[in-house]
C-alpha positions as CSV (number, residue, x, y, z in Angstrom):
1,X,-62.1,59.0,-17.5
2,X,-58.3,57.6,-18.2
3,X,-57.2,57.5,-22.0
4,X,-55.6,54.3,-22.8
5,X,-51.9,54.9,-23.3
6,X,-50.7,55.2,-26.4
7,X,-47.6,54.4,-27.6
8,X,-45.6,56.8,-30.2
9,X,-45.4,54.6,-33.0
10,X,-49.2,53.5,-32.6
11,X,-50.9,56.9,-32.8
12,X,-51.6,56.2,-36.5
13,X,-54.9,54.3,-37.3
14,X,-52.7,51.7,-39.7
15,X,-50.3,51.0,-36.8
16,X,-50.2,47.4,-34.7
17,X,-51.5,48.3,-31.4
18,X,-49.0,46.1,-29.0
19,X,-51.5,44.1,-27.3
20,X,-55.1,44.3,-26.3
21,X,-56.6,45.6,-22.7
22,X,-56.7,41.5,-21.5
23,X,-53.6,40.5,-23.4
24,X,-54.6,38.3,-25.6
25,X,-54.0,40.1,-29.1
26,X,-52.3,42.3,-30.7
27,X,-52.8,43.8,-34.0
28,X,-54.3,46.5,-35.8
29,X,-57.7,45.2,-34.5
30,X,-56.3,44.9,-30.4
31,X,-57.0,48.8,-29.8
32,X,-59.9,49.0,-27.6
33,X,-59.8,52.3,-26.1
34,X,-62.4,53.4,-22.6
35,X,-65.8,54.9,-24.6
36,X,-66.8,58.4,-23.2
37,X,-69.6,60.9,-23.3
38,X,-69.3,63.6,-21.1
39,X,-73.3,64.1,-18.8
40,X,-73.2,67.4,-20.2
41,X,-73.2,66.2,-23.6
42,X,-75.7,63.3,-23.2
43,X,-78.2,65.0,-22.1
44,X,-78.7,66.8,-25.6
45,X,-78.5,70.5,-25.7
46,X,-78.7,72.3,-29.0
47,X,-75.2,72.5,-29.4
48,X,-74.3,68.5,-29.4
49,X,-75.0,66.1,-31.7
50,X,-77.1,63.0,-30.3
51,X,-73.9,60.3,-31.1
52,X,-76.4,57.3,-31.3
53,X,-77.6,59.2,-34.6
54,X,-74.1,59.5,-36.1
55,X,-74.6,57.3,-39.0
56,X,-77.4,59.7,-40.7
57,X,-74.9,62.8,-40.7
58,X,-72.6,63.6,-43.5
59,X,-69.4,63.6,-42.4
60,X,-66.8,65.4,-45.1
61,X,-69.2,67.8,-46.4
62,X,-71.4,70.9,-45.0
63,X,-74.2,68.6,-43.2
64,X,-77.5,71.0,-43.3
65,X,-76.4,74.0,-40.8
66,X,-73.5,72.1,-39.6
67,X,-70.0,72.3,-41.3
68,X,-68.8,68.6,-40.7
69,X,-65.3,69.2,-43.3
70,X,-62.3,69.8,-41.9
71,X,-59.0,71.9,-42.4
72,X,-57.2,68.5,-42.9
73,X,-58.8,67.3,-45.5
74,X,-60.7,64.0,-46.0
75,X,-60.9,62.4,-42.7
76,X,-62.0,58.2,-42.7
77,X,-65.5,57.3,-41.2
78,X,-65.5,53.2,-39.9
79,X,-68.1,50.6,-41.0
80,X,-70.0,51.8,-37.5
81,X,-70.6,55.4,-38.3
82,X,-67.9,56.7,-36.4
83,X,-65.1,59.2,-38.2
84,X,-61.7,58.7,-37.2
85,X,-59.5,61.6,-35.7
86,X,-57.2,62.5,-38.5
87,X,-54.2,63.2,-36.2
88,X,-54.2,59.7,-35.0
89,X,-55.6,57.6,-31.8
90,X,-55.9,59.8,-28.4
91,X,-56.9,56.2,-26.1
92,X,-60.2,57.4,-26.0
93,X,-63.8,57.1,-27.8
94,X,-66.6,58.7,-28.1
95,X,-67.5,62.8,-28.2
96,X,-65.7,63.3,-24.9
97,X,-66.7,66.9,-23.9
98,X,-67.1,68.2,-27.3
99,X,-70.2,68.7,-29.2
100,X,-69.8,67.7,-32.5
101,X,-69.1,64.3,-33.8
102,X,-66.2,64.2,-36.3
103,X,-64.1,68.1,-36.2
104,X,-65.3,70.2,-33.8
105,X,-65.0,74.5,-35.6
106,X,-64.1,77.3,-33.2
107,X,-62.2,80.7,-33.9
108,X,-60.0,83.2,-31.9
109,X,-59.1,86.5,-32.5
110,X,-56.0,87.6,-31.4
111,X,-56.5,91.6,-30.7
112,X,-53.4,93.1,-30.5
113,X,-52.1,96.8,-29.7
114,X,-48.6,98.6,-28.8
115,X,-47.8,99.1,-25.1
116,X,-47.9,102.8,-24.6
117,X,-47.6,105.5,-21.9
118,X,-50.0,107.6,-20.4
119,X,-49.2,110.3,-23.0
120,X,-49.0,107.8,-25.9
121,X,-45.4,106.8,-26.3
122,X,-44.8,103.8,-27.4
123,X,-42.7,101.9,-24.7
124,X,-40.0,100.3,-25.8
125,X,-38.6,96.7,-24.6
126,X,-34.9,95.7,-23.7
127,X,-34.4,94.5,-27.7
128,X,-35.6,98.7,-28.4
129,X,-38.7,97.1,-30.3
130,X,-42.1,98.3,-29.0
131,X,-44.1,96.0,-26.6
132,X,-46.8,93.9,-28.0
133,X,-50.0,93.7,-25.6
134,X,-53.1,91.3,-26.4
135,X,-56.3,90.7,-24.5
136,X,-56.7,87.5,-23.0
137,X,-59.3,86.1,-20.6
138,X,-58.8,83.9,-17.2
139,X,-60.9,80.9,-18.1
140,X,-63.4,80.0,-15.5
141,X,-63.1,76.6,-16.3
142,X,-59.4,75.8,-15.7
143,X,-58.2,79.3,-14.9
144,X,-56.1,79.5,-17.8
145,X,-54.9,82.2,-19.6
146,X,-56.6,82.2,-23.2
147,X,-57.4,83.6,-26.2
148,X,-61.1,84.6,-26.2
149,X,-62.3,82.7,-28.4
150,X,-65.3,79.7,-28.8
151,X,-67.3,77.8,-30.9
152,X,-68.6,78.3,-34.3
153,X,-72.2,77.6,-34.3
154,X,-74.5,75.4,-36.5
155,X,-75.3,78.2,-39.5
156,X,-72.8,80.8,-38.2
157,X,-69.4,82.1,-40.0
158,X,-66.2,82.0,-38.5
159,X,-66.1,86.1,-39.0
160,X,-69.1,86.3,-37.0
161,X,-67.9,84.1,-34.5
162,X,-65.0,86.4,-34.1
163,X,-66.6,89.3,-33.2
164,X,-69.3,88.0,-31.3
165,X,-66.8,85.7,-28.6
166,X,-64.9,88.7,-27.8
167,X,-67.3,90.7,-27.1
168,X,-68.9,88.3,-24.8
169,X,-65.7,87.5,-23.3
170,X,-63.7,89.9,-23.3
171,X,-66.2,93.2,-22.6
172,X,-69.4,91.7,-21.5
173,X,-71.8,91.9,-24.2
174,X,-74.3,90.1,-23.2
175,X,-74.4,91.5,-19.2
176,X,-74.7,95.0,-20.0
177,X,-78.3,97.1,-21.0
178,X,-80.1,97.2,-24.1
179,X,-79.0,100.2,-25.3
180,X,-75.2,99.8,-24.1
181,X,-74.7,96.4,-25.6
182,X,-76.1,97.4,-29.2
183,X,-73.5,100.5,-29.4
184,X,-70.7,97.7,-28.1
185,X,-71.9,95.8,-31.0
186,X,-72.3,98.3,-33.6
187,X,-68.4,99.6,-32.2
188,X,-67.0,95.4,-32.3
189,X,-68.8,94.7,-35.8
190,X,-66.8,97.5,-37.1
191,X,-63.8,96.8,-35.9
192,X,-64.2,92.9,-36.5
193,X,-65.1,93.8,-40.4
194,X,-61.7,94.7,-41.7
195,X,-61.1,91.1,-42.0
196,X,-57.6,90.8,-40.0
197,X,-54.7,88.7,-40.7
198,X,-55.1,85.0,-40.8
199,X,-53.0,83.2,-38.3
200,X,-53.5,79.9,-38.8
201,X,-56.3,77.4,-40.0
202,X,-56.2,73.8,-39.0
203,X,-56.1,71.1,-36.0
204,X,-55.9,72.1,-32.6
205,X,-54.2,69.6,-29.8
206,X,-56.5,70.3,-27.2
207,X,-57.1,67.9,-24.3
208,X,-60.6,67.3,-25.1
209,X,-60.1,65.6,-28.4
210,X,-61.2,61.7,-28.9
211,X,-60.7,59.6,-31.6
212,X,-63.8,60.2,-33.1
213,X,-64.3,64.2,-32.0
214,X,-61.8,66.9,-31.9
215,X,-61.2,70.6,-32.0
216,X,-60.1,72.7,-35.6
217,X,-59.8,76.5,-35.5
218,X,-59.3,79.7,-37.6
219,X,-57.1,82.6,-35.8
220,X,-57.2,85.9,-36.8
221,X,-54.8,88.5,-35.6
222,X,-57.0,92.3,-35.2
223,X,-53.8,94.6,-34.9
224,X,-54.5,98.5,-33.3
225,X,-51.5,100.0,-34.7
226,X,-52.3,103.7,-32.8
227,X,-54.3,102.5,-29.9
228,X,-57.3,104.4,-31.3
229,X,-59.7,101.7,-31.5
230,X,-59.1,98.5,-29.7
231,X,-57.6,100.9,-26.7
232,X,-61.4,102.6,-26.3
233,X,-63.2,99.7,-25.7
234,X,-63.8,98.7,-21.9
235,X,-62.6,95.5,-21.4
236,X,-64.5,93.4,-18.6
237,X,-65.1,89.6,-18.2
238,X,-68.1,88.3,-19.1
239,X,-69.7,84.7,-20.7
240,X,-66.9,81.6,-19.2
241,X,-64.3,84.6,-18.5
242,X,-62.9,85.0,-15.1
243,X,-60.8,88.5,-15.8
244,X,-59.4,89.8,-18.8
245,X,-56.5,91.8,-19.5
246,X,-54.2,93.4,-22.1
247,X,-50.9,91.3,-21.3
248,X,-47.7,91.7,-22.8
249,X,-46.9,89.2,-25.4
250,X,-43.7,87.4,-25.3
251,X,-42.3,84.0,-27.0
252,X,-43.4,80.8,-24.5
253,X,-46.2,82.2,-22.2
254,X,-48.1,79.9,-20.7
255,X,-51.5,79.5,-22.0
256,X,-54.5,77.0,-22.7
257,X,-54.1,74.6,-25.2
258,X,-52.3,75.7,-28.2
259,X,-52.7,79.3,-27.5
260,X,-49.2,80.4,-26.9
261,X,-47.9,79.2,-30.1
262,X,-50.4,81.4,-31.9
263,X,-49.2,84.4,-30.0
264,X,-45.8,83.2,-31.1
265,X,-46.6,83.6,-34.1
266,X,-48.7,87.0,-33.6
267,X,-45.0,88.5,-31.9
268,X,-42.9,87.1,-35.0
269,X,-45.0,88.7,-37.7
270,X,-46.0,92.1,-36.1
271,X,-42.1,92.5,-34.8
272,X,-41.3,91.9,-38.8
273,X,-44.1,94.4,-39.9
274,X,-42.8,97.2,-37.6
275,X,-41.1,100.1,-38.4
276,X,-39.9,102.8,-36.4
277,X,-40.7,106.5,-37.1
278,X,-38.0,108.3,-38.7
C-alpha cells in the first residue's frame, strides 16, 4: 500500500492540503489519503481492535483493559469515530499493521553493561572511557537490529512488559522447560524490579503509523555496572528474534525505527555517570 505524499507544510491536520487525488479541490477538506488494514489485522486476533467498532471505545481515557491515552496529551477524534494522529497526517488511513485504534503502547528496555576482559577488566575505548555494550536482537521481520522490546498488552503494565519481552527475546523464555523457564523468570523479575532509569516516554516515528493508529513507548535503561547480573544470564533468540547479541554502543548505529536515538541517549548519560576508580 503507497502513502499519499505529503507535503512538509501539510503534515498538520489544520493545514490546506494542495489539491485533491482527482484535482479538483484543494482545501483542508481535499486530503483523501489510500485506507488500509493490514489481513493480519482484519481477521481479529485478541490483540486488535475490530476498527468497524471504533466509535464505542473511549479514546483519551483507560478504555476497560485497554489504555487508549497517550504520552502527548489529548489527541482529536473526527465526527466518524476515527482519532487523529497527534504528530500530523502520514498519507495513510486506517490501523495499518498496528493493533490498536488511536496510540498503540509498547516498551523497551535498554540492558546495558561494561565491555570487559576475560579476567574482568574493564576495556577501555580510544576516548580512555569504558565500552558500553547492550543486548539487541536481529528482528525476523526486517532483520534489523533492535531493542527487544514489544507491545503492552490489554491489562498489563509497562514494568511487566519489560521484563517479560526480554526474556522472550532476548534468552528464550518461552522455548525452554518448565522448570528452566520459571528460574529464568524468577532471575529476569528480579533484575527487571529495581525499576531502571527512564529514557524516554512519548511518540515513536515508526513506519507503521497511520493517521488514525500509531506507536508510543516507555524506555528504560537496566544498567549492570560489575557484570554480575545481566553478564550471567544466557542470551539466546527466541519469540520474533533472529540472534541476539551484546553489541557495543556507539552514537549513530543503525537500528529499527527510533532505536538508535535511544541508545544515544543511553551512551550520553552512562558516559556522564561514570567514574573511574581512583
Amino acid at each position: 500500500m503507497r502513502r499519499l505524499a505529503i507535503p512538509d507544510g501539510c503534515v498538520p491536520w489544520t493545514s490546506d492540503f494542495p489539491t485533491s487525488q482527482d484535482g479538483t479541490a484543494s482545501g483542508v477538506d481535499a486530503y483523501k489519503p489510500p485506507f488500509y488494514i493490514a489481513a493480519v489485522v482484519a481477521a481479529g486476533p485478541v490483540w486488535a481492535d475490530n476498527w468497524r467498532e471504533r466509535k464505542t471505545f473511549q479514546f483519551n481515557s483507560v478504555d476497560g483493559r485497554v489504555n487508549r491515552t497517550s504520552f502527548e496529551g489529548h489527541y482529536t477524534v473526527d465526527p466518524h469515530g476515527s482519532p487523529l494522529n497527534p504528530r500530523g497526517r502520514t498519507g495513510l488511513a486506517g490501523m495499518g499493521l498496528l493493533g490498536r485504534v488511536g496510540p498503540n503502547h509498547a516498551a523497551d528496555p535498554i540492558v546495558t553493561r561494561w565491555q570487559r576482559t576475560p579476567d574482568g577488566a574493564l576495556v577501555l575505548g580510544e576516548d580512555d572511557q569504558p565500552v558500553l555494550e547492550v543486548v539487541l536482537i536481529k528482528r525476523r521481520d526486517t532483520g534489523e537490529w533492535a531493542i527487544p522490546g514489544g507491545m503492552v498488552e490489554a491489562g498489563d503494565t509497562v514494568g511487566r512488559t519489560l521484563s517479560k519481552e526480554f526474556g522472550e527475546e532476548a534468552l528464550a523464555s518461552l522455548e525452554r522447560g518448565p522448570a528452566h523457564a520459571a528460574a529464568l523468570k524468577a532471575v529476569i523479575d528480579r533484575v527487571f524490579r529495581s525499576g531502571g532509569t527512564l529514557i524516554y516516554t512519548g511518540y515513536v516515528d515508526d513506519h507503521r503509523n497511520t493517521d488514525n493508529a500509531w506507536m508510543e513507548t516507555s524506555v528504560v535503561n537496566f544498567h549492570d555496572p560489575d557484570g554480575q547480573t545481566f553478564g550471567q544470564l544466557p542470551l539466546r533468540a527466541g519469540d520474533d528474534a533472529g540472534d541476539v547479541a551484546w553489541v557495543p554502543a556507539e552514537p549513530g548505529m543503525q537500528l529499527y525505527a527510533s532505536h538508535a536515538l535511544f541508545i544515544d541517549q543511553v551512551c550520553q548519560m552512562r558516559a556522564r555517570a561514570w567514574k573511574p576508580s581512583p
